[in-house]
ZAMARGU-4260 file (C-alpha; in steps of 0.2 Angstrom, whole numbers, plus 5000, padded with zeros to 4 digits):
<rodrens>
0) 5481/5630/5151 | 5474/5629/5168 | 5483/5617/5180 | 5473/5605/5187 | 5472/5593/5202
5) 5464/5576/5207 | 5458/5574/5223 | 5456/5557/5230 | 5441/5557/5243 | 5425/5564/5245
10) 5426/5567/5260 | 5426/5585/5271 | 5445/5586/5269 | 5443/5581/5247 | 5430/5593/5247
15) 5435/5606/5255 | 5450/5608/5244 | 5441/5608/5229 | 5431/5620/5235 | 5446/5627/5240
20) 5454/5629/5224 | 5439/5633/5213 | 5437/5650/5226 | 5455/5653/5227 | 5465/5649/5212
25) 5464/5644/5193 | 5465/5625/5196 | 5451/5615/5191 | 5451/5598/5202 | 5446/5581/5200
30) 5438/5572/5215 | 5439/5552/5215 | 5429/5544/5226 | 5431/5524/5230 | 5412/5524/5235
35) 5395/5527/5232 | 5395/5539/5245 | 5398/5557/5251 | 5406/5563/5264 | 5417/5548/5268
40) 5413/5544/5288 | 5404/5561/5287 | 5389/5555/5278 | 5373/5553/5282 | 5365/5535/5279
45) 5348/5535/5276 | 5335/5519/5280 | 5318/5518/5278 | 5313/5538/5280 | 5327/5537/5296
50) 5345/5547/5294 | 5359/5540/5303 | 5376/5550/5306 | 5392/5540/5307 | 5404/5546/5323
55) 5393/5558/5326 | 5398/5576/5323 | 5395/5592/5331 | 5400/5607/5319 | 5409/5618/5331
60) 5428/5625/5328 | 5438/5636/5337 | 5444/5643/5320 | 5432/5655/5316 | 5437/5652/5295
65) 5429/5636/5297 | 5414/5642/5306 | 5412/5655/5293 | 5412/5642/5279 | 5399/5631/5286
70) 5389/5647/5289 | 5390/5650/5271 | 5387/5633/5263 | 5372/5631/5277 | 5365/5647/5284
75) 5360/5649/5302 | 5341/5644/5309 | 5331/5661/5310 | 5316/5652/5317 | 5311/5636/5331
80) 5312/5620/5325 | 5301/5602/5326 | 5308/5598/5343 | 5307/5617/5351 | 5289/5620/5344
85) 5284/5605/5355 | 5291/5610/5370 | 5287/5629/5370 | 5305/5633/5371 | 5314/5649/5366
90) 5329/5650/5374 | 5342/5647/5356 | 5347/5663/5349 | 5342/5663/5331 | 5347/5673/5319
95) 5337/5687/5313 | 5331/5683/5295 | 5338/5667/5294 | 5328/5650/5286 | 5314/5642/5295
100) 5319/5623/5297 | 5301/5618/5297 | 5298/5626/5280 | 5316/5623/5273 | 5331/5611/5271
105) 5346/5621/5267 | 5348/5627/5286 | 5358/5623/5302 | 5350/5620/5319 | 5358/5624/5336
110) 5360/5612/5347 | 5363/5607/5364 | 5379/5598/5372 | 5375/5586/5381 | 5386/5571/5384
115) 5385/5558/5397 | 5395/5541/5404 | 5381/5527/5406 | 5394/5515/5419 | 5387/5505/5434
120) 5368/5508/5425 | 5370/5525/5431 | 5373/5542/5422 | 5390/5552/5427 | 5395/5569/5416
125) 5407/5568/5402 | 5421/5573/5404 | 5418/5567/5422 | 5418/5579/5434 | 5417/5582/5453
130) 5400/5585/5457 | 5386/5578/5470 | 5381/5567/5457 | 5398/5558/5452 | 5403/5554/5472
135) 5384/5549/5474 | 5383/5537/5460 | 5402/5530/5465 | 5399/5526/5480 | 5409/5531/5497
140) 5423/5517/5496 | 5426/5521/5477 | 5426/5541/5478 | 5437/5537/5493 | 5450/5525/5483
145) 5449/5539/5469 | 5454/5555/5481 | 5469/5545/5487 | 5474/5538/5469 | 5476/5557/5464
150) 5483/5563/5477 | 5497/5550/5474 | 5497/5554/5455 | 5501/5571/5461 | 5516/5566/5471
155) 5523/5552/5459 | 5522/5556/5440 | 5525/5543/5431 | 5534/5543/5411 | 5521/5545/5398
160) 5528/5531/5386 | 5509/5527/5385 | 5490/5534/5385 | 5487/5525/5401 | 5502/5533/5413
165) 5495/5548/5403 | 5478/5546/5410 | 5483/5542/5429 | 5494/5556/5430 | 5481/5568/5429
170) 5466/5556/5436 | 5475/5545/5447 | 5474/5525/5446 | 5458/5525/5452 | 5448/5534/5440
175) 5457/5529/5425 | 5453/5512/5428 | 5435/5516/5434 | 5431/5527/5417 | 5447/5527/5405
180) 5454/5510/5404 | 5440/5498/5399 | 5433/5511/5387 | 5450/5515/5378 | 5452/5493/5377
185) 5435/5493/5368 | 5438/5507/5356 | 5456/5502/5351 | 5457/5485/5352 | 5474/5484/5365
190) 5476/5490/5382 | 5482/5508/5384 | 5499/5502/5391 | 5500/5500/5371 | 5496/5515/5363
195) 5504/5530/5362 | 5504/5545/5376 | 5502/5556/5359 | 5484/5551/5357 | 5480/5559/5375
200) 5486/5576/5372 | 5478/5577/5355 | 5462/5572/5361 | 5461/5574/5380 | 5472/5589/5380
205) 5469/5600/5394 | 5456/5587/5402 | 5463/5585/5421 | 5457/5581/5438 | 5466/5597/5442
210) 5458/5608/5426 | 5442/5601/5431 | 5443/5609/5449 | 5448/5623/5443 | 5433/5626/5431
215) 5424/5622/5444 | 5429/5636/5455 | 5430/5648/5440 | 5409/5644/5437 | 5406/5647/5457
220) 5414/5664/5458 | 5409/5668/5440 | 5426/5676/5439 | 5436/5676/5422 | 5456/5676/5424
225) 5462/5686/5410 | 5480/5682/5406 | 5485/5696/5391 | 5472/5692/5377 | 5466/5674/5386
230) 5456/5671/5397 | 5447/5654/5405 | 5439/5642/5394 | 5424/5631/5397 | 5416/5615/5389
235) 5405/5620/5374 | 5388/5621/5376 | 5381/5623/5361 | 5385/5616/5343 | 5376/5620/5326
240) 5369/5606/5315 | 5364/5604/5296 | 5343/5598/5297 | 5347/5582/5290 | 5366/5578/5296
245) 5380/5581/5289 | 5380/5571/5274 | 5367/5585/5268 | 5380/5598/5270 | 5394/5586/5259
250) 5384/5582/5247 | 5379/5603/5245 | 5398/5604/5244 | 5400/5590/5232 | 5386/5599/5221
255) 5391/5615/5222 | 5410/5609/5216 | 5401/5600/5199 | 5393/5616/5198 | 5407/5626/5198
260) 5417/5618/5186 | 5426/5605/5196 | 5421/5586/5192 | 5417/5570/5203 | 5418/5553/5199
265) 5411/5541/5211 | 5415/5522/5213 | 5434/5527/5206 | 5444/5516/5216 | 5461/5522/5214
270) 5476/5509/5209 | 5491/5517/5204 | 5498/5534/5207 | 5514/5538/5195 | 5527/5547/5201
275) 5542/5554/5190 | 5556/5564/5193 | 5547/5568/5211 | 5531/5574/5205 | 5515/5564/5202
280) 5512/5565/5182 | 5496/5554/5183 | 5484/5544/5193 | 5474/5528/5189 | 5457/5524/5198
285) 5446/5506/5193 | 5430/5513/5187 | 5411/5501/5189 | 5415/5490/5173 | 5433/5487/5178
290) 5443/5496/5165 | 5455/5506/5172 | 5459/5524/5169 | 5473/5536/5170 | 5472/5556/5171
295) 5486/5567/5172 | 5488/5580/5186 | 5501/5595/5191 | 5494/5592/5209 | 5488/5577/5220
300) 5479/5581/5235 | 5478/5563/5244 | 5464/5557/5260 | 5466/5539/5256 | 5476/5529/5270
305) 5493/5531/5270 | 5495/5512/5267 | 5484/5513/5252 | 5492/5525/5243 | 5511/5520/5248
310) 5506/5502/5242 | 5500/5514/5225 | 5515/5521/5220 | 5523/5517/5204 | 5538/5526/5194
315) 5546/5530/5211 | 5559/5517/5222 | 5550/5515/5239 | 5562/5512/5250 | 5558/5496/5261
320) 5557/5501/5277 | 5545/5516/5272 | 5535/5501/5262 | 5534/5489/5279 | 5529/5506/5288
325) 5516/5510/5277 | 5509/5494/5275 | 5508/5488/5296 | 5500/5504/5299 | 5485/5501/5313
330) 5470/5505/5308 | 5450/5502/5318 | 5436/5498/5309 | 5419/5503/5314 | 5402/5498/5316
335) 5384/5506/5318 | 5368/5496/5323 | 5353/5508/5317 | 5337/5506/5330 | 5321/5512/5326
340) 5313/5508/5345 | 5296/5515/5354 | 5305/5522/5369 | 5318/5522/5379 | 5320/5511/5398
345) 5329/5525/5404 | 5323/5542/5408 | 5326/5560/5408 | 5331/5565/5427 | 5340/5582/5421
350) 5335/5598/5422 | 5337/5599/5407 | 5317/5600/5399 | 5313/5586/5384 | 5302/5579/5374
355) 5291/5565/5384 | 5303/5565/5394 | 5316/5556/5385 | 5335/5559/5391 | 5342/5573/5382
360) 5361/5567/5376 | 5366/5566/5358 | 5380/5553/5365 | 5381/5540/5378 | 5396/5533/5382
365) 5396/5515/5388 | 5410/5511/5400 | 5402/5493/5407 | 5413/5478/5405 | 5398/5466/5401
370) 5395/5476/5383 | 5406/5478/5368 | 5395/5491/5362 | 5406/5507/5367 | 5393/5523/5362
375) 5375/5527/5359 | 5369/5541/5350 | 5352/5547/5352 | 5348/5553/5335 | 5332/5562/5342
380) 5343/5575/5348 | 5354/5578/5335 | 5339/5585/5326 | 5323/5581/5325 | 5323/5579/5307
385) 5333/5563/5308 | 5319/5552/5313 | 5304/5549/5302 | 5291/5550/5318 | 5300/5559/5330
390) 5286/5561/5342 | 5282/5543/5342 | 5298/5534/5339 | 5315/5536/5346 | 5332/5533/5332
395) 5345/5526/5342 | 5365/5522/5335 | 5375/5509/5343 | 5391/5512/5338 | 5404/5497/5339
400) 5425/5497/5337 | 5432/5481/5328 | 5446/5475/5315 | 5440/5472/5297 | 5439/5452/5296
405) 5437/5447/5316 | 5423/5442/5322 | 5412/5457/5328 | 5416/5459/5308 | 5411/5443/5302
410) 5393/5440/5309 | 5379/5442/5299 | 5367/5457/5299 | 5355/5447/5309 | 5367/5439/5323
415) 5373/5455/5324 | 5359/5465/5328 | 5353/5451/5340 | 5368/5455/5349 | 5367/5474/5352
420) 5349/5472/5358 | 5352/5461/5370 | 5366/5470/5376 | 5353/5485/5376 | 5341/5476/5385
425) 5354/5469/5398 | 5362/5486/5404 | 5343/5491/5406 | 5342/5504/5392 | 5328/5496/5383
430) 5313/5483/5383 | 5313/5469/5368 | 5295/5473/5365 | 5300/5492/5360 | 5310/5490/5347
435) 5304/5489/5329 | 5316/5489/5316 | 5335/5487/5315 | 5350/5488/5302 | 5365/5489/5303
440) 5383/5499/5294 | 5401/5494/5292 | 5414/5507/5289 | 5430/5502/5286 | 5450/5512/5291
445) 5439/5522/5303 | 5451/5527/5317 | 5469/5527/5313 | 5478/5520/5327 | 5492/5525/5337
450) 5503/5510/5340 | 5512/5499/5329 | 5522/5505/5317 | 5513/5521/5322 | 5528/5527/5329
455) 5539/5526/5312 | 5529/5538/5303 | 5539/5550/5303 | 5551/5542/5290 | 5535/5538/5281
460) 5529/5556/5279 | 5547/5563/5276 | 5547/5551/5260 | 5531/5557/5255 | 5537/5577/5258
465) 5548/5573/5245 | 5535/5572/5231 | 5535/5591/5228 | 5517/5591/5219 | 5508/5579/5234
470) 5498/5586/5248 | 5490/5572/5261 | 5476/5578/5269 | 5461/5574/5283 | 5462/5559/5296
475) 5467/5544/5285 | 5478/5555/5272 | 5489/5561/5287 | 5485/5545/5298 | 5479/5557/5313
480) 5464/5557/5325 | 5458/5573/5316 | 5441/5582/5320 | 5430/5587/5305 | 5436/5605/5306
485) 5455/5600/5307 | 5451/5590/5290 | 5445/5604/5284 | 5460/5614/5288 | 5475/5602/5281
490) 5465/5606/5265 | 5462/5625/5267 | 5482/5627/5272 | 5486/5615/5257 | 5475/5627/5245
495) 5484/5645/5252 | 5502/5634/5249 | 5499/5634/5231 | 5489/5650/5229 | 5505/5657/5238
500) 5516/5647/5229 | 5525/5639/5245 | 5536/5624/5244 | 5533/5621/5263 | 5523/5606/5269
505) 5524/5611/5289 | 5509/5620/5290 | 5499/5607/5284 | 5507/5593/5294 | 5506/5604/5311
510) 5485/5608/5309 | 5478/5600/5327 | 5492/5601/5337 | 5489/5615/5347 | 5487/5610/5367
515) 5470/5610/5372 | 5456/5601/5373 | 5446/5602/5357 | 5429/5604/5366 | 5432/5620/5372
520) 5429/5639/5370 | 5435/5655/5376 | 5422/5662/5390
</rodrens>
């Protein structure tokens, strides 16, 4: 008989390993998903003719299997789409042969970076650099007060026993508190003289006052350093996109799984996971009518929060220290205001040419104190298929970080949407009169945090290492800041462990800690 595995999560990393396993093995799996939904915090929500995508999320890796595999769920434009026909551009290379995105769906778009910082009503480059425009928009006294703070950060490290001495010793005091602190507050919840240095250097990485010189020099001299088989790397600048977000390519995956052989139940909410002589024998999962039921398993691949599925586990002594662990584990919940708007206040002043002249950035980070909304994403420029009148009607996200049950949480739809656009129209984004429809999504054990009992995980994980059959995948699974393509990759490494026969958990556990910054490519 074929083995067979239940996989909780539909998400990239659930999916992905049952894709996984149905290429590359004989074990048919079981995906169990707690909601209606696809994807997980990559789906795409869809209101009145208008797509929304959560987070935000550029499909770009530096592995080259992952790049490959979207690729071949979602093949490559050959032809302009919506947004370039308008403008007369042709400056993307397409791909000979590849689908026209104005005649079909199953196709990815390329896309341009573009990122900014919207602090002192003004537009600064993210990651901020040190151009014209930066000392311009600081103002002589602050880029004065940041020179000196670096230079002192250069001559006095200090420990990094937190993200913030993590930020000024490579920005100096200055900067961080100008374009780091506030921002890091708002998306955490605590000050970043409370979370954990390890945060940084997965997600800042190589980002630096001093890397940031030195890319600039290496773009003025058009010189590459080669250094054996390495050379410089540079911020991406391009990133591909499926036509209508990435719930589109998910729920292809979730399809194409069913298809296959492989079976999904969604609204399984799973309660117990039974563990006997260190191997999980069965799992149970609440179906819509309440009745509960259980399906044995030879393998459980797990992307439900650690918390969760400790607070699951049955058969099996939990020590106590592993339960109060698991269970204080810090999450952030997260929220997104949907605005369907005429235009936007601000403008494009780029060189970069647009549509009506409408600013080009996919994401805005907002670093004033006088808001709690913390990003904006201009679904416009994601792709134009996103928005149901893209030439007459801008689809804006606000994105807002909160704790399931405080108050951001607990106001209505309404109250809650009265908030963002006043906060839009107070930082001068947009005009009351412009906007025209509104709603508004909760997602809850977004971000797993890094403080609290953060720091004991380690004894958390080793407990779980020692259920032989148990695999814990993707961001909540391994309660790790993962991008979607390191999701991806716990669940690819998982798969070639069993195919291989490997006892080994290591290689899954160790997926995104490489050193540099994760928005960056070889030149």
């Amino acid at each position: 008989m074929k083995q067979k595995a239940i996989i909780i999560g539909a998400g990239p990393a659930g999916l992905t390993a049952a894709s996984e396993l149905l290429d590359n093995t004989d074990v048919i799996p079981t995906v169990l998903e707690a909601t209606d939904a696809i994807g997980g915090i990559s789906q795409t929500i869809r209101y009145k003719g208008n797509r929304m995508d959560l987070g935000g999320h550029r499909f770009f890796s530096k592995n080259q299997e992952v790049m490959d595999w979207w690729a071949k769920q979602m093949p490559l434009q050959g032809a302009r789409s919506k947004d370039d026909i308008l403008l007369r551009l042709d400056d993307k290379p397409l791909a000979p042969g590849g689908p026209d995105p104005e005649k079909e769906d199953r196709v990815t778009l390329i896309r341009h970076r573009v990122s900014r910082i919207f602090f002192l009503r003004r537009f600064f480059d993210y990651p901020i650099s040190l151009s014209t425009n930066t000392f311009v928009n600081m103002g002589l006294r602050r880029t004065v007060q940041a020179g000196f703070g670096y230079l002192a950060s250069v001559v006095h490290k200090h420990p990094e026993t937190s993200l913030e001495n993590f930020y000024i010793n490579r920005f100096g005091k200055p900067l961080y508190q100008m374009f780091f602190e506030d921002y890091t507050e708002k998306v955490w919840g605590v000050h970043p003289s409370r979370l954990g240095a390890d945060w940084g250097s997965q997600r800042v990485k190589g980002i630096s006052v001093a890397a940031v010189l030195k890319d600039m020099f290496n773009k003025a001299t058009k010189r590459k350093e080669k250094q054996g088989d390495k050379v410089e790397t540079s911020l991406i600048e391009q990133f591909i996109y499926p036509k209508y977000g990435p719930g589109q390519l998910w729920e292809r995956v979730a399809d194409a799984v069913v298809q296959a052989g492989g079976t999904l139940h969604k609204q399984a909410e799973v309660v117990d996971v039974h563990v006997e002589n260190s191997r999980v024998t069965d799992v149970g999962y609440r179906m819509p009518d309440g009745s509960v039921v259980h399906e044995p398993c030879d393998w459980l691949f797990s992307t439900m929060p650690i918390k969760d599925l400790v607070a699951a586990l049955s058969g099996i002594d939990v020590p106590e220290d592993v339960a109060r662990i698991a269970r204080a584990l810090p999450y952030r919940d997260f929220m997104t205001v949907g605005l369907c708007v005429k235009k936007l206040k601000i403008k494009n002043k780029t060189k970069i040419k647009t549509y009506a002249e409408r600013v080009p950035d996919t994401w805005i980070y907002v670093q004033d104190r006088d808001v709690k909304v913390g990003r904006l994403q201009i679904f416009n420029n994601w792709s134009p298929y996103l928005v149901k009148d893209y030439e007459n009607t801008m689809w804006i996200g606000l994105e807002y970080f909160c704790t399931e049950g405080d108050r951001l949480w607990q106001m209505s739809d309404k109250d809650f949407i009265a908030m963002a656009i006043d906060e839009l129209v107070k930082i001068g984004v947009v005009e009351r009169e412009d906007v025209l429809d509104a709603c508004r999504v909760k997602i809850r054990k977004a971000y797993p945090a890094y403080f609290g009992s953060y720091y004991e995980l380690d004894k958390v994980k080793a407990f779980l290492d020692g259920i032989e059959n148990l695999y814990c995948l993707g961001r909540n699974g391994q309660h790790r800041y993962n991008n979607m393509d390191h999701s991806m990759l716990t669940a690819m490494e998982a798969v070639r462990n069993i195919r291989d026969h490997v006892a080994g958990k290591e290689n899954v556990w160790n997926v995104n800690t490489e050193k540099e910054y994760h928005e960056s490519k070889s030149e």
